[in-house]
C-alpha positions as CSV (number, residue, x, y, z in Angstrom):
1,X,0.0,0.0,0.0
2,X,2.9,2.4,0.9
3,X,4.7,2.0,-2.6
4,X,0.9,2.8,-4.4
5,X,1.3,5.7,-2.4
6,X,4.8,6.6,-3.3
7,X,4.0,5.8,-7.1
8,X,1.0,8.5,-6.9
9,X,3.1,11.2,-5.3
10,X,5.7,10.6,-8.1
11,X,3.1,9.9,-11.1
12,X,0.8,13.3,-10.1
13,X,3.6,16.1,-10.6
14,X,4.4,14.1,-14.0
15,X,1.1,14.1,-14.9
16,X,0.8,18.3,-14.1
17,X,4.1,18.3,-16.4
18,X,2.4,16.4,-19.3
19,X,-0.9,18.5,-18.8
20,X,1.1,21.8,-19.1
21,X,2.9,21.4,-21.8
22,X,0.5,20.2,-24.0
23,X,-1.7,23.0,-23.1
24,X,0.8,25.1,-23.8
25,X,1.8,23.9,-26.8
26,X,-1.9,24.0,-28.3
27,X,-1.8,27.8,-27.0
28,X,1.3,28.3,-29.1
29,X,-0.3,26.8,-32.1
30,X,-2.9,28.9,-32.1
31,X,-1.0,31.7,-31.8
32,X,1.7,31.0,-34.7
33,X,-1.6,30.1,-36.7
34,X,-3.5,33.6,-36.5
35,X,0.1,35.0,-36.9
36,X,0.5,33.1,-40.3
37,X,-3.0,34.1,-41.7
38,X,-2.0,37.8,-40.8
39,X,0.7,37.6,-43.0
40,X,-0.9,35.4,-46.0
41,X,-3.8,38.1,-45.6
42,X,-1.4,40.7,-46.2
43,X,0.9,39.1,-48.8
44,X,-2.8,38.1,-50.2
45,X,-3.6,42.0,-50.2
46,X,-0.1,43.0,-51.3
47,X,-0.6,41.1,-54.3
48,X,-4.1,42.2,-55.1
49,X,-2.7,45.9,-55.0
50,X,-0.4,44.6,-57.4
51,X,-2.5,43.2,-60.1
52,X,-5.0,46.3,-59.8
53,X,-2.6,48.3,-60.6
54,X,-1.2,46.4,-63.4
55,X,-4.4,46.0,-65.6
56,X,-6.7,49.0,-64.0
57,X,-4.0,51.9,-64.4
58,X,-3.1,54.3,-61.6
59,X,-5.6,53.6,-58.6
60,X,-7.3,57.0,-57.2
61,X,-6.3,58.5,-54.2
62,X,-9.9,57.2,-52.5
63,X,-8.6,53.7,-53.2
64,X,-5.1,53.8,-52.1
65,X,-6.1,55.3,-48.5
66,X,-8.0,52.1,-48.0
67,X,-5.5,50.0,-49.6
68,X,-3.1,52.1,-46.6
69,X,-6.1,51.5,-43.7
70,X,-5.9,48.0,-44.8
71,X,-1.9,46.9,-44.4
72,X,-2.0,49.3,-41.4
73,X,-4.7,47.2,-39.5
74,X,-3.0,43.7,-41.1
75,X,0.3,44.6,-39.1
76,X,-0.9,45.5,-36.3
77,X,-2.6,42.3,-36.7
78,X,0.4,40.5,-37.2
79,X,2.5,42.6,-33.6
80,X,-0.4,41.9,-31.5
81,X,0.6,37.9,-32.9
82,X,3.8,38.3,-32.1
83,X,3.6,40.2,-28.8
84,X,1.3,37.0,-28.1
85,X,4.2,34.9,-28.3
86,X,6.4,36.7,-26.7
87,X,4.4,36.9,-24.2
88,X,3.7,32.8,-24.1
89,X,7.2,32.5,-24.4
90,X,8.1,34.2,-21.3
91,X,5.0,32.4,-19.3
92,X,6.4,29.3,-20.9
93,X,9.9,30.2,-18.9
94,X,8.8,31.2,-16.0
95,X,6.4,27.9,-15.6
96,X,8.9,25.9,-16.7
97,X,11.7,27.2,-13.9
98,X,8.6,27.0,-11.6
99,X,7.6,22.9,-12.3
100,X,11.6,22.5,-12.1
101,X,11.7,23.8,-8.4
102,X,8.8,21.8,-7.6
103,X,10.1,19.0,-9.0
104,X,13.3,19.5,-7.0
105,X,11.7,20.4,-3.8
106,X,9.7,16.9,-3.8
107,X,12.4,15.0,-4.6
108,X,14.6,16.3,-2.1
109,X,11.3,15.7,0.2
110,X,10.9,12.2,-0.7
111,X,14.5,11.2,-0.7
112,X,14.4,12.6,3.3
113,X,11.6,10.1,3.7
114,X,13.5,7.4,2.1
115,X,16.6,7.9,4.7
116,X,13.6,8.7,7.5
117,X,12.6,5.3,6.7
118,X,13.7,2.0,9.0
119,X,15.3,-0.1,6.7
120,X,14.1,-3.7,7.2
């Protein structure tokens, strides 16, 4: 019964460890996902400009503020994506030196109970 108990304590920090990383990793998919259809959107709109221009002459001056209002709002778009992961990057650090001291701390706690222990 004591060794279940052991394997539990060992097996539930592992389990927070697996748990956490996935999750972050799905959150970091996300992100690098609406980061990539910024840009597409913008190389997308980039290329549009270009063909206008190409078969429909000079474009008037109505057109090209829009054209303007449109990259403007697709990178900021594309910072606020990568401020995201910046931002999930750093979490990701300081979580990750977090779990590693908690990891430490038990297994310096269990290996006191181990010596704690009458050996038979």
């Amino acid at each position: 019964m004591k060794s279940i108990f052991q394997l539990l304590l060992i097996t539930a920090p592992l389990a927070a460890l697996v748990l956490f990383f996935s999750q972050m990793r799905t959150e970091e998919v996300k992100n690098e996902q609406r980061h990539q259809h910024a840009v597409q959107k913008l190389e997308d709109a980039r290329f549009d400009q270009s063909f206008d221009d190409a078969w429909g002459g000079r474009p008037s001056q109505k057109v090209l503020e829009e054209r303007s209002k449109s990259n403007e709002a697709l990178k900021r778009e594309i910072a606020a994506a990568k401020a995201k992961r910046d931002d999930l990057d750093q979490l990701f650090d300081e979580d990750n030196a977090d779990m590693r001291a908690a990891i430490k701390e038990e297994d310096e706690r269990l290996a006191k109970l181990k010596n704690k222990e009458p050996q038979k």
